[in-house]
C-alpha positions as CSV (number, residue, x, y, z in Angstrom):
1,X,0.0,0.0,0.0
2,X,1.4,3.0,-1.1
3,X,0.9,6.0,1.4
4,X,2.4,9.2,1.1
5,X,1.3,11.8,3.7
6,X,1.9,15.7,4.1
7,X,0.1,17.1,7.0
8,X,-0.1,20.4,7.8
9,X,-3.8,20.9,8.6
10,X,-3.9,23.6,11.9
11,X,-0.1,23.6,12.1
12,X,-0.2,26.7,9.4
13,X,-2.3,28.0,11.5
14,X,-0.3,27.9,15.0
15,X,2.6,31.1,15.4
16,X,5.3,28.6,17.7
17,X,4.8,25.3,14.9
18,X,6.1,28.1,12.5
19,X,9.5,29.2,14.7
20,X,9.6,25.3,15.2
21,X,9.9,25.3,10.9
22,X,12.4,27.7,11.0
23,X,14.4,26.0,13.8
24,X,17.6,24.5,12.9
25,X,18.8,20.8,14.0
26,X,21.1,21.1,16.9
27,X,22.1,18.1,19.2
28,X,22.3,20.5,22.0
29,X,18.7,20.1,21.8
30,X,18.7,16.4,22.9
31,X,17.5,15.2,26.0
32,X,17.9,11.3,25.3
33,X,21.0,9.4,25.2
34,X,20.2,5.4,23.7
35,X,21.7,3.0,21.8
36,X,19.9,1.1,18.9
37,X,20.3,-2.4,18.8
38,X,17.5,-3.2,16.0
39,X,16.5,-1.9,12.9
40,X,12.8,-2.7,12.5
41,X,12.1,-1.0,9.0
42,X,13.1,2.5,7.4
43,X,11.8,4.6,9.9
44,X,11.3,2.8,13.3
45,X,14.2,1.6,15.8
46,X,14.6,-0.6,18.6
47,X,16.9,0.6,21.6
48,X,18.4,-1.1,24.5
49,X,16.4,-2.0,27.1
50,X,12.9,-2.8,24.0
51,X,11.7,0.7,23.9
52,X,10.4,1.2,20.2
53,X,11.2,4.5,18.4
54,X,9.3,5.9,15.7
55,X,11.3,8.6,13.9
56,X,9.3,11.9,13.2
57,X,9.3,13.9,10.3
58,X,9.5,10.9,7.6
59,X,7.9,8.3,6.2
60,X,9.8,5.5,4.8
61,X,7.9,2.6,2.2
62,X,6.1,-0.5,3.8
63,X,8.1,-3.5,4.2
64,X,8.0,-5.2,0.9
65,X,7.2,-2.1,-1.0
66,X,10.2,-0.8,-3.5
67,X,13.1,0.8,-1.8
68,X,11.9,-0.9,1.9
69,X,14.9,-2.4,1.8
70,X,17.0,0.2,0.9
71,X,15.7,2.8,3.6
72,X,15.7,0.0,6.1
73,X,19.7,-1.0,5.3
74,X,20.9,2.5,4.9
75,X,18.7,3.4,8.6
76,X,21.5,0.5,10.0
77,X,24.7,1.4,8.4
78,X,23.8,5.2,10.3
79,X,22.7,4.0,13.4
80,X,23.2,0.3,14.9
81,X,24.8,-0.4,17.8
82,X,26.3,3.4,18.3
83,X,25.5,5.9,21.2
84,X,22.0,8.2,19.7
85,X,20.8,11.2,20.9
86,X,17.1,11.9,21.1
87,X,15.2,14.7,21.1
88,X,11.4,14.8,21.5
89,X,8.6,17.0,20.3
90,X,5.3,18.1,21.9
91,X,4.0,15.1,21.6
92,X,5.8,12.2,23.0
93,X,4.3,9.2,22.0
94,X,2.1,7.6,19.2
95,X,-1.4,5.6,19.7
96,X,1.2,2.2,19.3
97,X,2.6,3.6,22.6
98,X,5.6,3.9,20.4
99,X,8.5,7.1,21.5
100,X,8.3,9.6,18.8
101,X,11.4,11.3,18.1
102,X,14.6,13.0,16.2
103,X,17.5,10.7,16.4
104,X,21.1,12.5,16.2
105,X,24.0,10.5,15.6
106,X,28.0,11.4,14.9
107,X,29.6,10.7,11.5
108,X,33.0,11.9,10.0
109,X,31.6,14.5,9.1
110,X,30.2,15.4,12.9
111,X,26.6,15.6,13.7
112,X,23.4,14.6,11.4
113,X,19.9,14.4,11.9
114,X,18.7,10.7,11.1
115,X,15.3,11.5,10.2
116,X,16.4,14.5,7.7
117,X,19.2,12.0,6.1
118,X,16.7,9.6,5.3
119,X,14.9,12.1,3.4
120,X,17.9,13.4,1.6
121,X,18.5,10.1,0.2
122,X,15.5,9.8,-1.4
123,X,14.0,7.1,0.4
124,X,11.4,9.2,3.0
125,X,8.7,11.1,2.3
126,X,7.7,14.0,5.0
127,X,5.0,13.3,7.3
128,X,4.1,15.6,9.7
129,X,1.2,15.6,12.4
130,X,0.0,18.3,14.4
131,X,1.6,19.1,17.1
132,X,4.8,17.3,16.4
133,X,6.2,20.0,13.7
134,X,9.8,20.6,14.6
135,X,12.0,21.1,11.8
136,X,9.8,21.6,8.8
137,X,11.4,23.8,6.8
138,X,14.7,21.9,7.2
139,X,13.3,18.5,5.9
140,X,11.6,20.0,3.1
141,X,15.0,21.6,2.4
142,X,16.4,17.9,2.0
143,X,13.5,16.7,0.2
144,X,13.6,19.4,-2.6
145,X,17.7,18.4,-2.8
146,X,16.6,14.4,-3.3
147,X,13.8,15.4,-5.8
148,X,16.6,17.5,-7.8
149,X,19.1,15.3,-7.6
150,X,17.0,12.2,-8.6
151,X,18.3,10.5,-5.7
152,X,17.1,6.9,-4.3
153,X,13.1,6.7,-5.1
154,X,12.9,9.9,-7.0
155,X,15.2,8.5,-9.6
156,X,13.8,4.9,-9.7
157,X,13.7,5.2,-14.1
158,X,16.7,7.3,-15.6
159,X,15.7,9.5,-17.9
160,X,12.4,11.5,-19.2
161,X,10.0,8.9,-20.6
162,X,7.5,9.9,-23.6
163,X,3.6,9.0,-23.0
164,X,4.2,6.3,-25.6
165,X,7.3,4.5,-23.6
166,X,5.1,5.0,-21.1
167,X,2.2,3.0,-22.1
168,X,4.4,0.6,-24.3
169,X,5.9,-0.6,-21.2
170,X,2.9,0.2,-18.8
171,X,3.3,-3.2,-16.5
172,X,7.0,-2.3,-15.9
173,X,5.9,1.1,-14.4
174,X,3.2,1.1,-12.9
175,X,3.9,2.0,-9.1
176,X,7.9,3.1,-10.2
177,X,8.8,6.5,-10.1
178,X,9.4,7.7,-13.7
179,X,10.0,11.6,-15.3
180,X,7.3,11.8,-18.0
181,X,7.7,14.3,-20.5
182,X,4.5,15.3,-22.3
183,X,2.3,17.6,-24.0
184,X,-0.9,19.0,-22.4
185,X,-3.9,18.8,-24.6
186,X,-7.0,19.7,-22.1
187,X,-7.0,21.0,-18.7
188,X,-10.2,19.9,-16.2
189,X,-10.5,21.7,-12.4
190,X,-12.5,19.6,-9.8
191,X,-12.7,20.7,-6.3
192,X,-9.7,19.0,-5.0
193,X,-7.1,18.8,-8.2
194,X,-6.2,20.1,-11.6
195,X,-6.2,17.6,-14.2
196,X,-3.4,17.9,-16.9
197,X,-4.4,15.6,-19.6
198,X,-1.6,14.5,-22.3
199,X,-1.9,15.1,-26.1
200,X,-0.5,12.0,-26.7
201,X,-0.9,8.5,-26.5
202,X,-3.8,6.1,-26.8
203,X,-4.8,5.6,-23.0
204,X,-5.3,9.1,-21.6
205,X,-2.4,9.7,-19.5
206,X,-2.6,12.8,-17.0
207,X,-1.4,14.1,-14.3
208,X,-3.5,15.4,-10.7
209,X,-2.3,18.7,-8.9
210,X,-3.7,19.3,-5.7
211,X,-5.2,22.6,-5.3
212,X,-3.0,23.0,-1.9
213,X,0.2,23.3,-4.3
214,X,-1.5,25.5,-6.3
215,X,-0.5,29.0,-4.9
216,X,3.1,27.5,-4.6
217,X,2.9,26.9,-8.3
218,X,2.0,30.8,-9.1
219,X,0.2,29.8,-12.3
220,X,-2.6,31.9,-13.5
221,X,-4.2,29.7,-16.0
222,X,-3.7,26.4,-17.0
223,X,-5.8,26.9,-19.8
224,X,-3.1,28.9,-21.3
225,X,-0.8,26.4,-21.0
226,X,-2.4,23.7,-23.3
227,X,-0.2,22.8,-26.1
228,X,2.7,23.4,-23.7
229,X,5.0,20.8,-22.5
230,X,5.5,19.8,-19.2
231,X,8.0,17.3,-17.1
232,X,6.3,15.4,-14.2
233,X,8.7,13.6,-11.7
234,X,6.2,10.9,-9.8
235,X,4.5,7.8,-8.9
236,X,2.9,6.2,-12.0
237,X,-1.1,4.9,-11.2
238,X,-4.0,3.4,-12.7
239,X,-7.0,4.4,-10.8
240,X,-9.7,2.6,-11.8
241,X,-10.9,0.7,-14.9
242,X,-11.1,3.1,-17.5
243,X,-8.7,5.3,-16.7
244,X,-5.5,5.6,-18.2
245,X,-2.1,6.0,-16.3
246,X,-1.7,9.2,-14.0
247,X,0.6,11.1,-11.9
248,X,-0.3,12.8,-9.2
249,X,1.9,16.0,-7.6
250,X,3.2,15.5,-4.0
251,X,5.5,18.6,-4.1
252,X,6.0,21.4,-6.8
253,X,9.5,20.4,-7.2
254,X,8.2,17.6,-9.1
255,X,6.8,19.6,-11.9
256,X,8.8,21.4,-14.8
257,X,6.2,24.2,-16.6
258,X,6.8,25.0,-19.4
259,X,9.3,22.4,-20.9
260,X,11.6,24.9,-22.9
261,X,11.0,25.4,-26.3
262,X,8.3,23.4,-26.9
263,X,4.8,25.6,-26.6
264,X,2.6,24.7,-29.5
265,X,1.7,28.7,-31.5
């Protein structure tokens, strides 16, 4: 199951979760010292002593979902078996009675923040939930590096696919991350998205843009855009019989408007 969450519902709306977004990762700010003595997937740890740590801020794939593994091994190579330092948020503990918190460790390069690491490899997504908000801005810092930088699951497919090696291959992708280059030949608005549909191909590929990313975007029609090209970095989906494959935004960062050179006259 494929779940990708960005919560920032009240938060926006609360003055100290904002200084906590502009707040800058400091071990000073640990209260916690533990040791980690098992990894139980990309985002949670076991400590000396059984006390189960959920790391805030990210959200790594399900076991047995791509790059599970991968945020699983690299989560071991940073932390097992060496002295942690943990620092909390407002809220201490999840519903699974599980300790929620930022996990600091020392490297060559001196101190890193776990949590943020993760998501500068690519393999996290952000997930953040009222009240626990510490460090926004800084994550989504990382995550705009991995999207850029194609890094782990934001560069799953090299290169910028066509609609048609798209759909010739459509089995291969579906659920990959893939760049899709394409042409837009209708726009539709609903309540909750913009719909980008492609020009091309035979199955009606198109891509979803939440109306939260919309301001972020700064667009002021996408009805003047059609005949433009466009790059998409995302998940590829089928949702439903019918439908062809789609794309649906996460983050702007994911989106190239207009693709240069190519706006239809």
């Amino acid at each position: 199951m494929r779940t990708f969450f960005l919560v920032l519902a009240l938060a926006l709306l609360i003055a100290p979760v904002n200084m906590a977004w502009a707040r800058t990762p400091d071990p000073a700010f640990a209260t916690m010292e533990v040791r980690c003595t098992r990894i139980v997937d990309g985002d949670t740890i076991e400590l000396r002593g059984g006390e189960t740590v959920r790391l805030l801020g990210i959200d790594t794939p399900e076991l047995g979902e791509p790059y599970a593994d991968e945020a699983k091994w690299y989560l071991y190579d940073l932390v097992a078996h060496k002295p942690l330092l943990l620092e909390l948020d407002e809220q201490e503990r999840d519903i699974y009675n599980r300790l929620l918190a930022h996990v600091y460790v020392e490297t060559e390069d001196g101190w890193v923040l776990v949590n943020a690491e993760l998501v500068r490899a690519g393999l996290a997504k952000l997930l953040f939930i009222p009240p626990n908000a510490l460090y926004y801005g800084y994550f989504e810092t990382a995550l705009e590096e991995a999207l850029l930088q194609r890094h782990g699951m934001w560069g799953t497919i090299g290169g910028c696919l066509t609609v048609q090696e798209l759909e010739d291959d459509l089995v291969n992708y579906i659920t990959e991350m893939v760049t899709v280059e394409f042409t837009i030949g209708e726009v539709k608005e609903t309540s909750r998205h913009v719909v980008l549909y492609s020009a091309e191909g035979d199955y009606g590929f198109y891509l979803k843009i939440p109306v939260d990313l919309l301001p972020t975007l700064a667009i002021e029609s996408f009805e003047n855009l059609v005949g433009s090209c466009v790059v998409a970095t995302g998940i590829v989906d089928c949702e439903s019989v019918g439908l062809g494959p789609s794309i649906t935004l996460e983050y702007t960062e994911q989106l190239i408007i207009p693709c240069p050179g190519t706006v239809a006259d």
